[in-house]
Every structure is written in C-alpha cells, then in structure tokens.
N, C-alpha and C positions, 0 to 999 in steps of 0.2 A: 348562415351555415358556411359561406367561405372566408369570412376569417376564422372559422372554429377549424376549417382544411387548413390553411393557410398555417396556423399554428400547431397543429400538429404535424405537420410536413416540415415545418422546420425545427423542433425540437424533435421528433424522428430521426433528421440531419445529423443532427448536434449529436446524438447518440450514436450514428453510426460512423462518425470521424472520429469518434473518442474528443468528450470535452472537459476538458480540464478540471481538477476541481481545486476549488477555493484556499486560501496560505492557513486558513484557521482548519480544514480535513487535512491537507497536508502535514500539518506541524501534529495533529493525532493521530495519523497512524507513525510518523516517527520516534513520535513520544509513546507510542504503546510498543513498538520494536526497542530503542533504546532503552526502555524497563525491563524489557522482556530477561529473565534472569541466564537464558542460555544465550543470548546475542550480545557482543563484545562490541558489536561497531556495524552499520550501518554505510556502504558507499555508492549506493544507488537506491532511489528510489522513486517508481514511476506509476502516479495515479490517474485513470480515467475513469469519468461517468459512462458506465455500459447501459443504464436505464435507467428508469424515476428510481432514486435512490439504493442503487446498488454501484458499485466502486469494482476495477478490476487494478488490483496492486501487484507490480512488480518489483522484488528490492535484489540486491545483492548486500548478503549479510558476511559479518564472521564470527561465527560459532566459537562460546568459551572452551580455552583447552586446545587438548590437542588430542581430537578423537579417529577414529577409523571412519571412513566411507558408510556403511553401513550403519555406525551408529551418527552420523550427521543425515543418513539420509532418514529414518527414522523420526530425530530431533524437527527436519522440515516438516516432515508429514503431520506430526505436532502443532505447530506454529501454526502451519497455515489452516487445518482445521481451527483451532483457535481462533483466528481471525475471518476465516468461513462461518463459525456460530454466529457472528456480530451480522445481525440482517444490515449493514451497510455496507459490505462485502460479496459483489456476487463470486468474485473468483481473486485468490490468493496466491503467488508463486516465488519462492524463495531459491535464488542459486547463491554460490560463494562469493564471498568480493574476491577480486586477485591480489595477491601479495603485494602490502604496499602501497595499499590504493589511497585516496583520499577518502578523509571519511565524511560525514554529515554529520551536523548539529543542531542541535532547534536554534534558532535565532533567540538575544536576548527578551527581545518583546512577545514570545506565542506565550499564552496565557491560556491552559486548559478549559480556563471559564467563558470566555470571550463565545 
C-alpha cells in the first residue's frame, strides 16, 4: 500500500505543477487550430495535463478577416466549446495574438497518425 501512496502522491504532484504534455498532443491540438477555418495563424500556444487525461489549453490566435469585437468574441466562445466537446480538453482559452507576432507551425515530422 505505500508504493500505491507513493504513486499517487506523485502523479497528484505532476498534476498540480501543470505537466507538460507530449510533441505528438502538441502538434494536435495545433493541427486542429491551424485547420480551424476562422483561425489565420496561431502565435502562442500553451498545453498542461490538469488530470488523468484532460488538457487545459491556452493559445493566442488571429482570427480571419477583419471583424468587430463582438463578433471575434463570439467566434471564441465557438472555438473553445469545440475544443471543450473533445473529452481531452478540460478547459480551453483563446485571446488575440498582437500584431506581428511570430507565428507557429507544425514541424516537418508531426504526423497525425504517430
């Protein structure tokens, strides 16, 4: 029973420093924002394991077009329900990138299948 403590005390841990997750989660949820048909570009984004299999994602995106406030705040609330449905999502949050930022790209090698 103490290493069954032991291990759960440190995957507990891991959960509560935010632990990284893996370059092949990574490169999916970029690959599902950069498809995404309202998102242009991608210049932040920041994944942690919050529990056994749920993800809390942070991105800065830029929205296609050139719309009013209200209708990008809308277009979020979108988004990240969409990515909220996905049970590997416990929580979802999209701001703007700032003008001119660098963007992200998937690397040549992510491979959806992998």
């Amino acid at each position: 029973m103490g290493a069954v403590a032991i291990f759960l005390i440190s995957r507990n841990r891991d959960f509560l420093v935010g632990y990284k997750v893996s370059e092949r989660i990574h490169g999916y949820a970029l690959s599902e924002l950069l498809n995404h048909p309202d998102i242009d570009s991608v210049s932040y984004l920041h994944l942690e394991w919050v529990g056994p299999k749920k993800i809390f994602m942070v991105a800065a995106v830029d929205i296609a077009g050139n719309q009013k406030e209200k209708e990008i705040a809308q277009k979020f609330e979108i988004i990240e329900s969409q990515f909220r449905a996905n049970p590997l999502f416990q929580e979802a949050i999209l701001t703007l990138s700032v003008p001119n930022a660098e963007t992200l790209s998937l690397p040549n090698s992510y491979n959806q299948d992998a």
